[in-house]
KOLBA-227054 format. One record per residue: residue in three letters; x, y, z of N, C-alpha, C, CB in turn. Coordinates in nm, 4 decimals. Glycine has a CB too. Layout:
<sites>
 rest     n.c1     n.c2     n.c3    ca.c1    ca.c2    ca.c3     c.c1     c.c2     c.c3    cb.c1    cb.c2    cb.c3
  ALA        X        Y        Z        X        Y        Z        X        Y        Z        X        Y        Z
...
</sites>
This chain:
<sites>
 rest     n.c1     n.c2     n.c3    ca.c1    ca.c2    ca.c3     c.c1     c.c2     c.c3    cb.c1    cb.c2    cb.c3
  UNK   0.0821  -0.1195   0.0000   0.0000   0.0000   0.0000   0.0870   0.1266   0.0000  -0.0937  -0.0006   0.1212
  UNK   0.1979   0.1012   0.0710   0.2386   0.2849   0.1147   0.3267   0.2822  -0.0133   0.3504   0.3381   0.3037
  UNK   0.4121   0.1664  -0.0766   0.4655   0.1865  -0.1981   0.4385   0.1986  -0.3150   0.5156   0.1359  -0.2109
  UNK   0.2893   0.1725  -0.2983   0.1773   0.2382  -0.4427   0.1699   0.3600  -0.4110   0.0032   0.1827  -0.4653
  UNK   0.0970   0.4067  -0.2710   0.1115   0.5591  -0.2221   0.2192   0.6336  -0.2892   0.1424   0.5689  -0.0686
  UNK   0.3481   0.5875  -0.2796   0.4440   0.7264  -0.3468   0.4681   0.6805  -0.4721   0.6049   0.7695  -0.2721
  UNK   0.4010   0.6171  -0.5320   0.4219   0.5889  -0.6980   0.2814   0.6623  -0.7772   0.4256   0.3875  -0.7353
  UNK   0.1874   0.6629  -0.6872   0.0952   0.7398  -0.6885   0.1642   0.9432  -0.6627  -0.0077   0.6603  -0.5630
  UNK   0.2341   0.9487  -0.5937   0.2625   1.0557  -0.5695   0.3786   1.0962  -0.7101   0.3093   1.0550  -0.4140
  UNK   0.4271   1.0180  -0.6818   0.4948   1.0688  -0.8863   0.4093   1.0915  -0.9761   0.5789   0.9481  -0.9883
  UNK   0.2900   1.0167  -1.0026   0.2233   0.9681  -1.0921   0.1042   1.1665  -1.0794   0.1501   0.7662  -1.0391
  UNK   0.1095   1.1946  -0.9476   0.0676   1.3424  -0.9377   0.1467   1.4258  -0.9962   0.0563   1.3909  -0.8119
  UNK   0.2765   1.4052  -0.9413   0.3585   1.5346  -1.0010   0.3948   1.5174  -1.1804   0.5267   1.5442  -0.9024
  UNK   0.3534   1.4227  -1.2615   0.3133   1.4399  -1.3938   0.1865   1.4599  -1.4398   0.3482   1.3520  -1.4522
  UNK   0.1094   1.5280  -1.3577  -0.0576   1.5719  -1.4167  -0.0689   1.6831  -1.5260  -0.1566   1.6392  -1.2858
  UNK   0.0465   1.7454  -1.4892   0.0805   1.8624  -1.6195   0.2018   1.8197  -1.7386   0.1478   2.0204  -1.5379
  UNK   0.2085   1.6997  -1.7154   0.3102   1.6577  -1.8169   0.4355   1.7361  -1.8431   0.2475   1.6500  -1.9376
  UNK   0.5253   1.7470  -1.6599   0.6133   1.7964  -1.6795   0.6853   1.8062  -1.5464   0.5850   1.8956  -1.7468
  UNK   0.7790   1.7777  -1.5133   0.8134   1.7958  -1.3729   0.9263   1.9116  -1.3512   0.8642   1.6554  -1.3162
  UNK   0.8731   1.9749  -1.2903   0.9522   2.0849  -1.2452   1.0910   2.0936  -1.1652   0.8732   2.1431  -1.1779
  UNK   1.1684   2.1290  -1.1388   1.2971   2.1289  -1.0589   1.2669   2.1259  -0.9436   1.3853   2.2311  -1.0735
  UNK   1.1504   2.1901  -0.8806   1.1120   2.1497  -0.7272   1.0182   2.0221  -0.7145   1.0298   2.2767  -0.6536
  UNK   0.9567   2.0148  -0.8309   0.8949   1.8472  -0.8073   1.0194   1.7414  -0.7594   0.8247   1.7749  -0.9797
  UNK   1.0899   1.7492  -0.8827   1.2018   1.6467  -0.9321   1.2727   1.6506  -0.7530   1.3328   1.7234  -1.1018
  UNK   1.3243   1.7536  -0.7187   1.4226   1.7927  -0.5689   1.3444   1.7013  -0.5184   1.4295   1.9615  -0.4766
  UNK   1.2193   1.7357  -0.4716   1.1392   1.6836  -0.3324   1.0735   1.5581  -0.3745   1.0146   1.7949  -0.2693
  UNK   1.0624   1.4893  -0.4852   1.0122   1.3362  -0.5149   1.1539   1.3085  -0.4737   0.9486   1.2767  -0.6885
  UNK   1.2622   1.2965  -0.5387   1.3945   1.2343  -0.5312   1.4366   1.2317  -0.3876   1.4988   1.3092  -0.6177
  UNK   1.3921   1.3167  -0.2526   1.4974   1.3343  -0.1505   1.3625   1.2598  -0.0452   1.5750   1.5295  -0.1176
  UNK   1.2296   1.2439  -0.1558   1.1863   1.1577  -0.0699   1.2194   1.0224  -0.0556   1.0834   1.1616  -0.0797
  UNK   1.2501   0.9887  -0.2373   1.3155   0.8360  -0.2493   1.4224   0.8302  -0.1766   1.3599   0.7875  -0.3883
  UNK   1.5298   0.9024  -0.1240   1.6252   0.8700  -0.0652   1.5879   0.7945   0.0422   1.6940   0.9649  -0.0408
  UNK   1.4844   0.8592   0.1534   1.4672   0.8117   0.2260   1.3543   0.6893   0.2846   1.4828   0.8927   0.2546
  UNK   1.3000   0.6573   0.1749   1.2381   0.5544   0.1616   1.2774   0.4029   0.2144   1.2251   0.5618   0.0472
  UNK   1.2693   0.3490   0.2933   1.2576   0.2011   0.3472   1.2084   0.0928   0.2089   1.1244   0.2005   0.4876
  UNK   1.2527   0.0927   0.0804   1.2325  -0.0009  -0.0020   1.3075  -0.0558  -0.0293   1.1920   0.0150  -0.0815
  UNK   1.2786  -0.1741  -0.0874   1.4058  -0.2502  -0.1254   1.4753  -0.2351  -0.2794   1.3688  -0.4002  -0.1058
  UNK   1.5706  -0.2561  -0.3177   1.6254  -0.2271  -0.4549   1.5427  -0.2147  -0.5639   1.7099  -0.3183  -0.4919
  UNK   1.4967  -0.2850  -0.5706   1.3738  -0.3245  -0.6927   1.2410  -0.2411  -0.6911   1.3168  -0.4877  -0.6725
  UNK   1.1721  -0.2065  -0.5541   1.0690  -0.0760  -0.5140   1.1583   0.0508  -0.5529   1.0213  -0.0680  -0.3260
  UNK   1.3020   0.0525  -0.5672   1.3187   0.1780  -0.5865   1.3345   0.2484  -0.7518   1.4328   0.1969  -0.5034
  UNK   1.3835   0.1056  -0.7927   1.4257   0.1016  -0.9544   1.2685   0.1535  -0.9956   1.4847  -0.0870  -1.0331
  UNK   1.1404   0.1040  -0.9322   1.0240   0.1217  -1.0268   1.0324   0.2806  -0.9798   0.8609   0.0186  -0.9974
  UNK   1.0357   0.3191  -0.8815   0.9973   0.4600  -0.8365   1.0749   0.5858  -0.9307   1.0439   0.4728  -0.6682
  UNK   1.1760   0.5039  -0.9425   1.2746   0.5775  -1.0549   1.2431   0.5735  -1.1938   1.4100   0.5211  -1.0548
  UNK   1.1875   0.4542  -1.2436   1.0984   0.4198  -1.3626   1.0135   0.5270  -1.3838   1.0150   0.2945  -1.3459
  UNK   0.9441   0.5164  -1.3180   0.8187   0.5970  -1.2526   0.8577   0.7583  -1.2812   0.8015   0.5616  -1.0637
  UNK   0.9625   0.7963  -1.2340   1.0414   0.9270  -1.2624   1.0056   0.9738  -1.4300   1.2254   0.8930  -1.2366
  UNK   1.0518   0.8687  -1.4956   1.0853   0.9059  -1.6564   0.9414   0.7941  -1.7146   1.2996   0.8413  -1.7257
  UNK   0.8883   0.7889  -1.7021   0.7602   0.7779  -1.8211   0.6297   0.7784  -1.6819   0.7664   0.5769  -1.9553
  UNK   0.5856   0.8417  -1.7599   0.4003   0.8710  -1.6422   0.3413   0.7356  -1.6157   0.2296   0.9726  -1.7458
  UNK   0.2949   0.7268  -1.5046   0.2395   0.6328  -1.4361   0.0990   0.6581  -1.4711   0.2750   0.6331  -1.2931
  UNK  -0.0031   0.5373  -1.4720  -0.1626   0.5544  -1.4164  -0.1756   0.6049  -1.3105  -0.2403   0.4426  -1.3966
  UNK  -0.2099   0.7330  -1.2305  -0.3005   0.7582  -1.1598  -0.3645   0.6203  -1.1246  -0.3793   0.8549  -1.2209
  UNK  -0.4989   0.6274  -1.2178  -0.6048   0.5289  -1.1657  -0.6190   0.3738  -1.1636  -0.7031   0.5597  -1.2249
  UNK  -0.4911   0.3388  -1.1708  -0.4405   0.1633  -1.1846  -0.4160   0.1931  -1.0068  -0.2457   0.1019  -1.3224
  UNK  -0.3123   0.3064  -0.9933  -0.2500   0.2411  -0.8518  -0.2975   0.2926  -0.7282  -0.0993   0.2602  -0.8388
  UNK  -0.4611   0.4088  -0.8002  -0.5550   0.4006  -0.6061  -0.5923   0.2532  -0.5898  -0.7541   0.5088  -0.5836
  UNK  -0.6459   0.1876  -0.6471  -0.6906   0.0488  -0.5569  -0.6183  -0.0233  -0.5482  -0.7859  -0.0314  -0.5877
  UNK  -0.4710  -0.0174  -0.5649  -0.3723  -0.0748  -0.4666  -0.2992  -0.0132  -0.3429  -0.2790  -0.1115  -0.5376
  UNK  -0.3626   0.1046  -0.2927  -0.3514   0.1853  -0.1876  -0.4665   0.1474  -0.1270  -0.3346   0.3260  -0.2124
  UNK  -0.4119   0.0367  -0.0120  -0.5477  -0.0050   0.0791  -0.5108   0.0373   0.2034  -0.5922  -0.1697   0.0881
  UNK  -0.4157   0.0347   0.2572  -0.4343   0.0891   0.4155  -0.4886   0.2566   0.3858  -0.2516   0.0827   0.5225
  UNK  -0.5953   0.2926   0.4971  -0.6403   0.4178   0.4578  -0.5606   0.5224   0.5174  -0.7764   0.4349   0.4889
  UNK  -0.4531   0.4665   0.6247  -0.3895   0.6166   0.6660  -0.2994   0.6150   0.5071  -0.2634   0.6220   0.8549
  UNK  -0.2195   0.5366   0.4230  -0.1514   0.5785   0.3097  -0.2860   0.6245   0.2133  -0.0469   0.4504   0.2463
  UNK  -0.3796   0.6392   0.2244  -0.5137   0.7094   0.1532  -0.5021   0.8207   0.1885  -0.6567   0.6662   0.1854
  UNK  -0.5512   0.8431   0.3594  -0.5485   1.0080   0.3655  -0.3932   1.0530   0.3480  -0.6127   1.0717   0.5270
  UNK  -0.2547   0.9880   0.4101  -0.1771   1.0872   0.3748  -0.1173   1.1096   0.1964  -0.0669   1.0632   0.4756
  UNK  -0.2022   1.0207   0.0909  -0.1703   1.0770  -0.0397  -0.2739   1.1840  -0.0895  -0.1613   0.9631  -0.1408
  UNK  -0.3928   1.1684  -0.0131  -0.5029   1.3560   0.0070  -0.3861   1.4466   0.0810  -0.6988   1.3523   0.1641
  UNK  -0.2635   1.4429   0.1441  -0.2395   1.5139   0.2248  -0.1223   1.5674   0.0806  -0.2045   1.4499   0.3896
  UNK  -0.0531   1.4587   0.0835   0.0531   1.4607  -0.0474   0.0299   1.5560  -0.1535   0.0545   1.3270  -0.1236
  UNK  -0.0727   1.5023  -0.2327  -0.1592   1.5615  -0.3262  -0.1578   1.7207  -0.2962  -0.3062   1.4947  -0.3148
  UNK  -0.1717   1.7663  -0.2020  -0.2111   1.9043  -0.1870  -0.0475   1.9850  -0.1807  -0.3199   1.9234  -0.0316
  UNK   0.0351   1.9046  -0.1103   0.1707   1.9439  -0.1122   0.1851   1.9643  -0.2535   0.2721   1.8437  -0.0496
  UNK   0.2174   1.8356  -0.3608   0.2565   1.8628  -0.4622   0.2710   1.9382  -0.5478   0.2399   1.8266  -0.4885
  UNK   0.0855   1.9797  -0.5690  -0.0013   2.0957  -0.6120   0.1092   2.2421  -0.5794  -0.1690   2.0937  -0.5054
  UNK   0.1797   2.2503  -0.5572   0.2401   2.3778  -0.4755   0.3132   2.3935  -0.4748   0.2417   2.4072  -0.3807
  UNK   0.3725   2.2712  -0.5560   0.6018   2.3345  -0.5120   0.6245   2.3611  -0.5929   0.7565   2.2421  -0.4703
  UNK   0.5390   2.3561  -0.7335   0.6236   2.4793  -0.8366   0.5679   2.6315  -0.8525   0.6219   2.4257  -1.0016
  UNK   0.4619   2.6492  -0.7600   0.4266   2.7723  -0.7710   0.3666   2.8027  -0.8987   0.5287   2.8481  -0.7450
  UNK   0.2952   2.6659  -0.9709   0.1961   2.6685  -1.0580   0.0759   2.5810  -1.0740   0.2495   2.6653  -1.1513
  UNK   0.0229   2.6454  -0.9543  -0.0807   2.5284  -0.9229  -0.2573   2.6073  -1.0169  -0.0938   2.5083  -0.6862
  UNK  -0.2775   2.5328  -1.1356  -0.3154   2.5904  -1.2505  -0.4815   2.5355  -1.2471  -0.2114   2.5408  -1.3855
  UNK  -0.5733   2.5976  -1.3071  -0.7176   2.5370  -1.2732  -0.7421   2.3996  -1.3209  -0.8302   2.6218  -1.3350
  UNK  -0.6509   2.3373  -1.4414  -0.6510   2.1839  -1.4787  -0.5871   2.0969  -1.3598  -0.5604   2.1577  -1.6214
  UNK  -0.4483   2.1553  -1.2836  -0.4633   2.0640  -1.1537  -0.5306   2.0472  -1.0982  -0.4186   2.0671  -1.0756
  UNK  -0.5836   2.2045  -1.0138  -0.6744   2.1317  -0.9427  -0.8371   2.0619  -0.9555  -0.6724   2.2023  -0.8633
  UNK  -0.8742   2.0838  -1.0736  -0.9394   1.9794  -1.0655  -0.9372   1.8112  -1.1090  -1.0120   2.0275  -1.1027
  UNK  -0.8079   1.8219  -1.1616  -0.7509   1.6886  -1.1663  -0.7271   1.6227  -0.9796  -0.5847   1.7111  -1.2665
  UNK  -0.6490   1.7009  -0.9613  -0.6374   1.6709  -0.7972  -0.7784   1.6259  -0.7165  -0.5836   1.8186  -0.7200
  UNK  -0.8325   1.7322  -0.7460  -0.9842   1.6905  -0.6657  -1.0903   1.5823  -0.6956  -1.0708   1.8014  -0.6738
  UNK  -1.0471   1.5229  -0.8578  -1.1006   1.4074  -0.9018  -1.0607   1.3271  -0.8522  -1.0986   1.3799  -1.0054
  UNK  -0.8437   1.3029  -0.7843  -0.7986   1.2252  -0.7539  -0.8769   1.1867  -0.6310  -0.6819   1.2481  -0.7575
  UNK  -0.8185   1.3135  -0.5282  -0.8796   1.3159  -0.3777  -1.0154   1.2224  -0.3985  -0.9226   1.4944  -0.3160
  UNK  -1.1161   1.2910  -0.4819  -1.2428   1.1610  -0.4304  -1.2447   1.0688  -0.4593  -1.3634   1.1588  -0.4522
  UNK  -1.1277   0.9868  -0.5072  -1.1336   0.8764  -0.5885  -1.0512   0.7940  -0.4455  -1.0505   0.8923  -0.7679
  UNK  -0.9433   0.9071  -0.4313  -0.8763   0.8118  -0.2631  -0.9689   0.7821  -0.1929  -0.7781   0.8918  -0.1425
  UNK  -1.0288   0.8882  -0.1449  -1.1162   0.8713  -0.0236  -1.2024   0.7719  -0.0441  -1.1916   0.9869   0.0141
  UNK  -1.2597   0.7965  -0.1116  -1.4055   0.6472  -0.1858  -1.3631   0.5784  -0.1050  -1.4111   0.5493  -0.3670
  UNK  -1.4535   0.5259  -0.0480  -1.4688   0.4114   0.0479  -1.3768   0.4167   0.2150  -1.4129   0.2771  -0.0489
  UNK  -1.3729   0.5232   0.1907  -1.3117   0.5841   0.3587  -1.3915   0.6317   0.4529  -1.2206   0.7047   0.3578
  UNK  -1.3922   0.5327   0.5816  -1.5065   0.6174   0.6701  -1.4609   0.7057   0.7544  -1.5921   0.5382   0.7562
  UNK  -1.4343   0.8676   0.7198  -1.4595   0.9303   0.8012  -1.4463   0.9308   0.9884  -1.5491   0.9319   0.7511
  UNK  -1.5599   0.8933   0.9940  -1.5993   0.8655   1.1418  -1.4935   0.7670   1.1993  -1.7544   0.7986   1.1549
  UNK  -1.4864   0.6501   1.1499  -1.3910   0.5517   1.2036  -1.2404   0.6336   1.1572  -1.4192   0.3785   1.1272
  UNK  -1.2164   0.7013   1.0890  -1.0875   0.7472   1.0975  -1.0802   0.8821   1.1799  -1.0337   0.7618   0.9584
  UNK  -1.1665   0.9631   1.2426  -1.1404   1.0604   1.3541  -1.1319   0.9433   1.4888  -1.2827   1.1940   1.3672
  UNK  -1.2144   0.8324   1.5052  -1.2281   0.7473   1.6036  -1.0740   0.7157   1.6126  -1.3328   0.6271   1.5758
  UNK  -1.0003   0.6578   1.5215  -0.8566   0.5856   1.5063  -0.7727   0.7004   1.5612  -0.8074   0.5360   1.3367
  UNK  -0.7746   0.8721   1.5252  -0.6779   0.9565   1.5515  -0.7182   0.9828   1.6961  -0.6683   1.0779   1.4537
  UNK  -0.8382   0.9593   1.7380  -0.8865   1.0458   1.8724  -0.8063   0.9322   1.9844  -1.1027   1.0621   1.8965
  UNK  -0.7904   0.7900   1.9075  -0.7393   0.7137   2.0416  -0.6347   0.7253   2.0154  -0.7693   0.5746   2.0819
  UNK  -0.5628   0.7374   1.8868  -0.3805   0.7160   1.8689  -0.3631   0.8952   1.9730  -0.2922   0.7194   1.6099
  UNK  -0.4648   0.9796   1.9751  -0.3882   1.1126   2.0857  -0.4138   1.0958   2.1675  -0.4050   1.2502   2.0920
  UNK  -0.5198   0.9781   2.2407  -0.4940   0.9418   2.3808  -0.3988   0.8477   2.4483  -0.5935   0.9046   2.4180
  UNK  -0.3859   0.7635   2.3511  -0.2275   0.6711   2.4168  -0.1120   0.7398   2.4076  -0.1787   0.5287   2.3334
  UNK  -0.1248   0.8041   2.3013   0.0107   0.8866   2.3431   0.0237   1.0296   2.4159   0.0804   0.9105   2.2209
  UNK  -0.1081   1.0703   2.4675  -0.1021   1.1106   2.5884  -0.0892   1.0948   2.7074  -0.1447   1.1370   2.5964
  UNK  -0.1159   0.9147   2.7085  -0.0797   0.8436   2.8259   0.0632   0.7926   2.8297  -0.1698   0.7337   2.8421
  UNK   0.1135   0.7853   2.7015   0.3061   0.7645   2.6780   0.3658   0.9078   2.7183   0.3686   0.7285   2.4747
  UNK   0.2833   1.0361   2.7352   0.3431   1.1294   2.7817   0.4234   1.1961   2.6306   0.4339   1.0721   2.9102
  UNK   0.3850   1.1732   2.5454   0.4961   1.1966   2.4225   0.3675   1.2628   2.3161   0.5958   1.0132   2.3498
  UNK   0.3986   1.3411   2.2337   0.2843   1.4317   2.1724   0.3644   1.4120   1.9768   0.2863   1.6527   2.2725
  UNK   0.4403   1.3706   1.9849   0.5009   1.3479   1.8679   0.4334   1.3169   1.7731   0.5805   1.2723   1.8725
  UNK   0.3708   1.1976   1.7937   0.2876   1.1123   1.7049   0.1526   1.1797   1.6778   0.2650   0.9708   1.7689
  UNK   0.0741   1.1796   1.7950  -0.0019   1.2358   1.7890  -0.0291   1.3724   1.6984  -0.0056   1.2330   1.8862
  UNK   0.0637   1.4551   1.7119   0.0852   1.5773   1.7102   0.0756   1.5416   1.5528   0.2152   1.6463   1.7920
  UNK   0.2000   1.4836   1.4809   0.1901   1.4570   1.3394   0.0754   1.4488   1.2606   0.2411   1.3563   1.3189
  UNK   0.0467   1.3409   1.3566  -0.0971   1.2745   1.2699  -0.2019   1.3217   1.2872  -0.1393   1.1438   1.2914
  UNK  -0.1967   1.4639   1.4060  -0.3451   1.5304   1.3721  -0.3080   1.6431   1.2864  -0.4386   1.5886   1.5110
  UNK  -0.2172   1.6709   1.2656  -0.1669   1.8293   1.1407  -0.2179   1.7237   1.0118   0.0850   1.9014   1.1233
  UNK  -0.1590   1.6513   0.9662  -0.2057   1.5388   0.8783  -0.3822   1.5258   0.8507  -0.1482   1.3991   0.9554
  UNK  -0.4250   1.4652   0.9460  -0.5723   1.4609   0.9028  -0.6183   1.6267   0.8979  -0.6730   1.3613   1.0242
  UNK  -0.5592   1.7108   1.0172  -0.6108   1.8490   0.9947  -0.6348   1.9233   0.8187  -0.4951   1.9372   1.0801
  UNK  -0.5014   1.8680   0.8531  -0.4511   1.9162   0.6727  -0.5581   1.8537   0.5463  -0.2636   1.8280   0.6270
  UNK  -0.5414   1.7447   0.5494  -0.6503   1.6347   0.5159  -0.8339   1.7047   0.5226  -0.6223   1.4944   0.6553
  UNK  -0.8645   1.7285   0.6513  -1.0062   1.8213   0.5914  -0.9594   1.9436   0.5398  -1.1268   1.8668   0.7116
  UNK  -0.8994   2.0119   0.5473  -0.8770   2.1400   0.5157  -0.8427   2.1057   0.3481  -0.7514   2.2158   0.6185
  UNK  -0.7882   2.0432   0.3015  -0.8083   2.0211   0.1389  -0.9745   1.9266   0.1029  -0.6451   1.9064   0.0763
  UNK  -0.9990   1.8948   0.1978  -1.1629   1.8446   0.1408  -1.2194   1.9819   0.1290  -1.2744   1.7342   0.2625
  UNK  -1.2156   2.0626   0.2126  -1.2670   2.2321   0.2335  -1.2623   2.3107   0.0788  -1.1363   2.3318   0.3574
  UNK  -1.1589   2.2562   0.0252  -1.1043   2.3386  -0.0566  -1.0890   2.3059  -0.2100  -0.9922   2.3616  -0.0023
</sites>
């Protein structure tokens, strides 16, 4: 799931059929740090130089936190070249409802409301903290 997630996230930053020098920077320094193995990285790099489907690799993004954080992605992307144009975004916003589809909502404020109470009881706000800017972020591009 999370390695369709950022093949999906390349597959955004060619919606204008073109990747910019700040796309290219911030996809690449994400692959650096990626936990994949040789072969997940060769495709991601693939992936770099000829456009991916979009819509082949949402329904292989099944865990829903790699759902909401490629709604979260998505909105980043939209933005780092400082040409975020009226064909993105409504390409983007076709994407977004196409992630979400079949996401409940409710059970995912339920999932964040207990992941900020255990780790209020670990005494540590880290996690928590992340992952509610994340979903925050997350309605705030449904808003928008």
């Amino acid at each position: 799931s999370k390695f369709n997630m950022w093949r999906a996230c390349i597959a955004v930053i060619w919606v204008d059929n073109v990747i910019s020098k700040e796309e290219l920077d911030w996809i690449e320094g994400k692959i650096q740090n990626l936990q994949f193995n040789d072969e997940q990285i060769k495709i991601l790099n693939s992936d770099l130089e000829t456009k991916v489907n979009m819509e082949k690799l949402i329904p292989l993004i099944t865990d829903k936190r790699d759902r909401a954080f490629l709604c979260h992605q998505i909105r980043v992307i939209g933005h780092l070249d400082d040409d975020y144009s009226n064909e993105e975004k409504s390409m983007y916003q076709a994407w977004n409802k196409a992630v979400i589809r079949n996401l409940n909502i409710a059970d995912l404020e339920k999932e964040i409301s207990k992941i900020k109470i255990e780790d209020f009881d670990k005494k540590t706000k880290t996690k928590s903290e992340s992952f509610s800017f994340l979903f925050d972020s997350y309605l705030d591009f449904l808003g928008n």
